[in-house]
N, C-alpha and C positions, 0 to 999 in steps of 0.2 A: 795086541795091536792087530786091526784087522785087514783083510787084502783089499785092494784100490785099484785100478788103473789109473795112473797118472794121466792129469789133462794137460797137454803142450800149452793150452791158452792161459792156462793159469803157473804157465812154469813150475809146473810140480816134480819135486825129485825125493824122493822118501829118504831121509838116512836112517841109516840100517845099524852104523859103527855105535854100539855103546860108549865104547871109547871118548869117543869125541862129544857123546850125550852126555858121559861127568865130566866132561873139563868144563860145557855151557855150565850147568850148574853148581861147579865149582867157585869158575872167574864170578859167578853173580853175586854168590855164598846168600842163598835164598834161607829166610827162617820163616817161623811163624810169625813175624810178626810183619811181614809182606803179604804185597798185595801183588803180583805178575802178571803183567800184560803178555801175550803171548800170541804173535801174530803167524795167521795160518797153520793151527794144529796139523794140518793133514789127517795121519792116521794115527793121530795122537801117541804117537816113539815118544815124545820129550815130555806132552802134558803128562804121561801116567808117573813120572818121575818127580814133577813138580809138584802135583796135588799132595805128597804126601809133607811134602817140605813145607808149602806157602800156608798162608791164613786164607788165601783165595788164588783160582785163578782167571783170569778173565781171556777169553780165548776169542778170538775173531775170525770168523770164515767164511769165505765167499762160496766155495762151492757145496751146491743143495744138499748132494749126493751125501759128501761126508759130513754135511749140518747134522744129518738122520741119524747118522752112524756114530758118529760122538758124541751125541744126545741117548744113545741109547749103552754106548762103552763106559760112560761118565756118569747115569743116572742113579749110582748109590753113594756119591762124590756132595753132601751139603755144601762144599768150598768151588764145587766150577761151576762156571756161568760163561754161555756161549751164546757168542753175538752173532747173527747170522747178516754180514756185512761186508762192502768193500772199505779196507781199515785207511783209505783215504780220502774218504767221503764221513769217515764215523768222528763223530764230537765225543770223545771218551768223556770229557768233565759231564754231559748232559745224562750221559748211558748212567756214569756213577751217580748219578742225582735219583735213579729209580727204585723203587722198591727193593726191587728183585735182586740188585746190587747195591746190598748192605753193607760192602766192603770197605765205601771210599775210594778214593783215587787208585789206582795202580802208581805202585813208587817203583817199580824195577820191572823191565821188560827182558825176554830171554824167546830168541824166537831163531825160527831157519827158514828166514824172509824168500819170496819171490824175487829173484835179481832182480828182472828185467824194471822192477819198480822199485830198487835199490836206492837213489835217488831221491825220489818222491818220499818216499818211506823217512829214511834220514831228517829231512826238513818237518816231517807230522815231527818228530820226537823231538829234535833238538832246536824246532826252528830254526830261522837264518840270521844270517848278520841284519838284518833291517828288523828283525821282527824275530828275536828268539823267543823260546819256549819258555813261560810266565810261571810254571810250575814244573821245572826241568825233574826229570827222573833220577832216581839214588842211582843207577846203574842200567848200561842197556849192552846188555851180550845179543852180539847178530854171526851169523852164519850168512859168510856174503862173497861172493868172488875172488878169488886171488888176488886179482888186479886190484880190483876196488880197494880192497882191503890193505895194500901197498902202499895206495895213495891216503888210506888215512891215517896211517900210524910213521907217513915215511916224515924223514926228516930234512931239513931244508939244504941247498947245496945237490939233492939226490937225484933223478930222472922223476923219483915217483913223484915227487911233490907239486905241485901245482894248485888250484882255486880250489877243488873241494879239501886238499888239505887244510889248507889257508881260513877257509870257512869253517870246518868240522873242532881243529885246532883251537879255533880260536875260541870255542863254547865250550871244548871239553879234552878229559886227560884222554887220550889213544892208547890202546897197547897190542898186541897181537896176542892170543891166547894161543892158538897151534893152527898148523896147517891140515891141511883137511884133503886127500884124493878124492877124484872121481869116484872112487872104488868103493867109498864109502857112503854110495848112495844106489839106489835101486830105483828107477834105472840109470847109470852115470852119465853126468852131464860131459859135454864136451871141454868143460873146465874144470883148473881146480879148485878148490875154496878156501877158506878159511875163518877160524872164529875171530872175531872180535872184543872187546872192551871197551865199553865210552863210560866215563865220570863226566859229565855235566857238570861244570862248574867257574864262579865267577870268572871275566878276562883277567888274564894277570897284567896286561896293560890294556887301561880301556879307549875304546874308540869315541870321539867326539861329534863325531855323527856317523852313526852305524849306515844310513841308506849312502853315504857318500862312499865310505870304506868299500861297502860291496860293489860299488859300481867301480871303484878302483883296481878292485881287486880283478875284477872282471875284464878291465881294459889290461892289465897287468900284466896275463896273463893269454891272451888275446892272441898274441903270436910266441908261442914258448920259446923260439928260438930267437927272437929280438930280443935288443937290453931293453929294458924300461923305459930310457931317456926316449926310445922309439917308439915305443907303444902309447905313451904319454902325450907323444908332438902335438897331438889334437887338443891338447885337456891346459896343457902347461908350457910355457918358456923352454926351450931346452937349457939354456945355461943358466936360469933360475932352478930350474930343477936340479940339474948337476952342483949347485951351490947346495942348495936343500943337502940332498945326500950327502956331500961334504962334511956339512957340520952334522949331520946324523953317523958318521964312520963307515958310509955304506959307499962303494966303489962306485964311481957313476958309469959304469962299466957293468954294472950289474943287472941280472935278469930274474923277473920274478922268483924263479927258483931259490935264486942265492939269499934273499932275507927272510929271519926269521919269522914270528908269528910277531914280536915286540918290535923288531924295525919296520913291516908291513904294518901294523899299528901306526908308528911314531912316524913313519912316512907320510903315510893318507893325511893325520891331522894336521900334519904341514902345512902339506899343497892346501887341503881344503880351506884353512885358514888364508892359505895367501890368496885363494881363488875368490873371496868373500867380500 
């Protein structure tokens, strides 16, 4: 691994902790016969762990500096292919259509993402509720925030929970792989992190129209500390609504927090039906 100055604009924070390097590569359980998407190698810590595991890896990086430098750490590597790109502007299906990348698609990503694009990042891989991801991934281990990562594996009833759970949940299994200090990055961030798990995989109840659901989900959540019945006043009836919830088992007392991923489902195609 070679020495860097981390750039603040590109939120760069090196991990350092091996530790915490085989648990990513554990939770993914990468073989040869994957393809790994691996977004912002940095000083490539994680790619030189990968290359030996994957059938390829495909690595994306914005900054010049370490394009040069991991082109030149990686060039007795036939299995890595480095994309010198911002990975939210990049068409991964077009990149894998190229020569160069004889691999095919990447099916499993494993990466120690820039936070402050944490967000954006999420939506490229699992798409959203109006518009999921057409070729969803076998596995996506991220290295992402504390918080963030609270809100995506918490469970309903919790503080953490709210619309990005709601959203992420509803495309894919959650799990928390382990916590992660500051301490275990050079130079440490003001937070602390932790790795993740996403399974990509069918709704276990499905939405009847996904652009409605998320605009649902959006108002739902809109004031966390309102019930629903109040957030809704604009969209629905109130006591049609509290009828709705009635026969769904859901308190009409309740606030986004408190339904599931299946009664935030079974809700939305309610209303939207009665609103039709």
């Amino acid at each position: 691994m070679f020495s860097q100055r981390t750039r603040k604009r590109f939120g760069q924070h090196w991990l350092t902790d091996e530790t915490v390097l085989h648990r990513m590569l554990e939770a993914a359980a990468v073989t040869r016969q994957d393809t790994v998407l691996e977004i912002g190698p940095g000083t490539g810590a994680l790619t030189r762990w990968l290359l030996p595991l994957a059938n390829a890896v495909v690595a994306v990086e914005i900054d010049r500096d370490l394009i040069r430098k991991l082109n030149h750490q990686f060039a007795k590597h036939d299995n890595f292919r480095l994309v010198p790109s911002d990975i939210l502007e990049l068409d991964i299906a077009a990149v894998s259509q190229d020569k160069y990348f004889d691999f095919g698609l990447p099916n499993k990503v494993v990466a120690n993402i820039p936070y402050y694009i944490t967000g954006p990042i999420l939506e490229k891989l699992l798409g959203t509720l109006a518009a999921p991801n057409p070729e969803p991934y076998d596995v996506i281990v991220l290295l992402v925030q504390k918080e963030v990562a609270q809100r995506l594996y918490a469970k309903p009833g919790t503080k953490a929970f709210g619309a990005l759970s709601v959203r992420v949940q509803y495309l894919a299994d959650c799990e928390l792989v382990c916590p992660v200090p500051a301490k275990a990055f050079q130079p440490p961030p003001q937070v602390d992190s932790a790795v993740v798990k996403l399974t990509p995989r069918s709704p276990v109840t499905l939405s009847e129209d996904l652009a409605g659901f998320d605009r649902l989900v959006k108002l739902g959540f809109g004031s966390k500390r309102k019930m629903l019945r109040n957030n809704f006043k604009g969209v629905i009836d109130r006591i049609a609504l509290e009828a709705m919830m009635t026969d769904l088992a859901i308190e009409p007392t309740a606030r986004g927090e408190d339904l599931s991923i299946e009664q935030w489902v079974a809700l939305s195609n309610t209303i939207l039906k009665h609103l039709c």
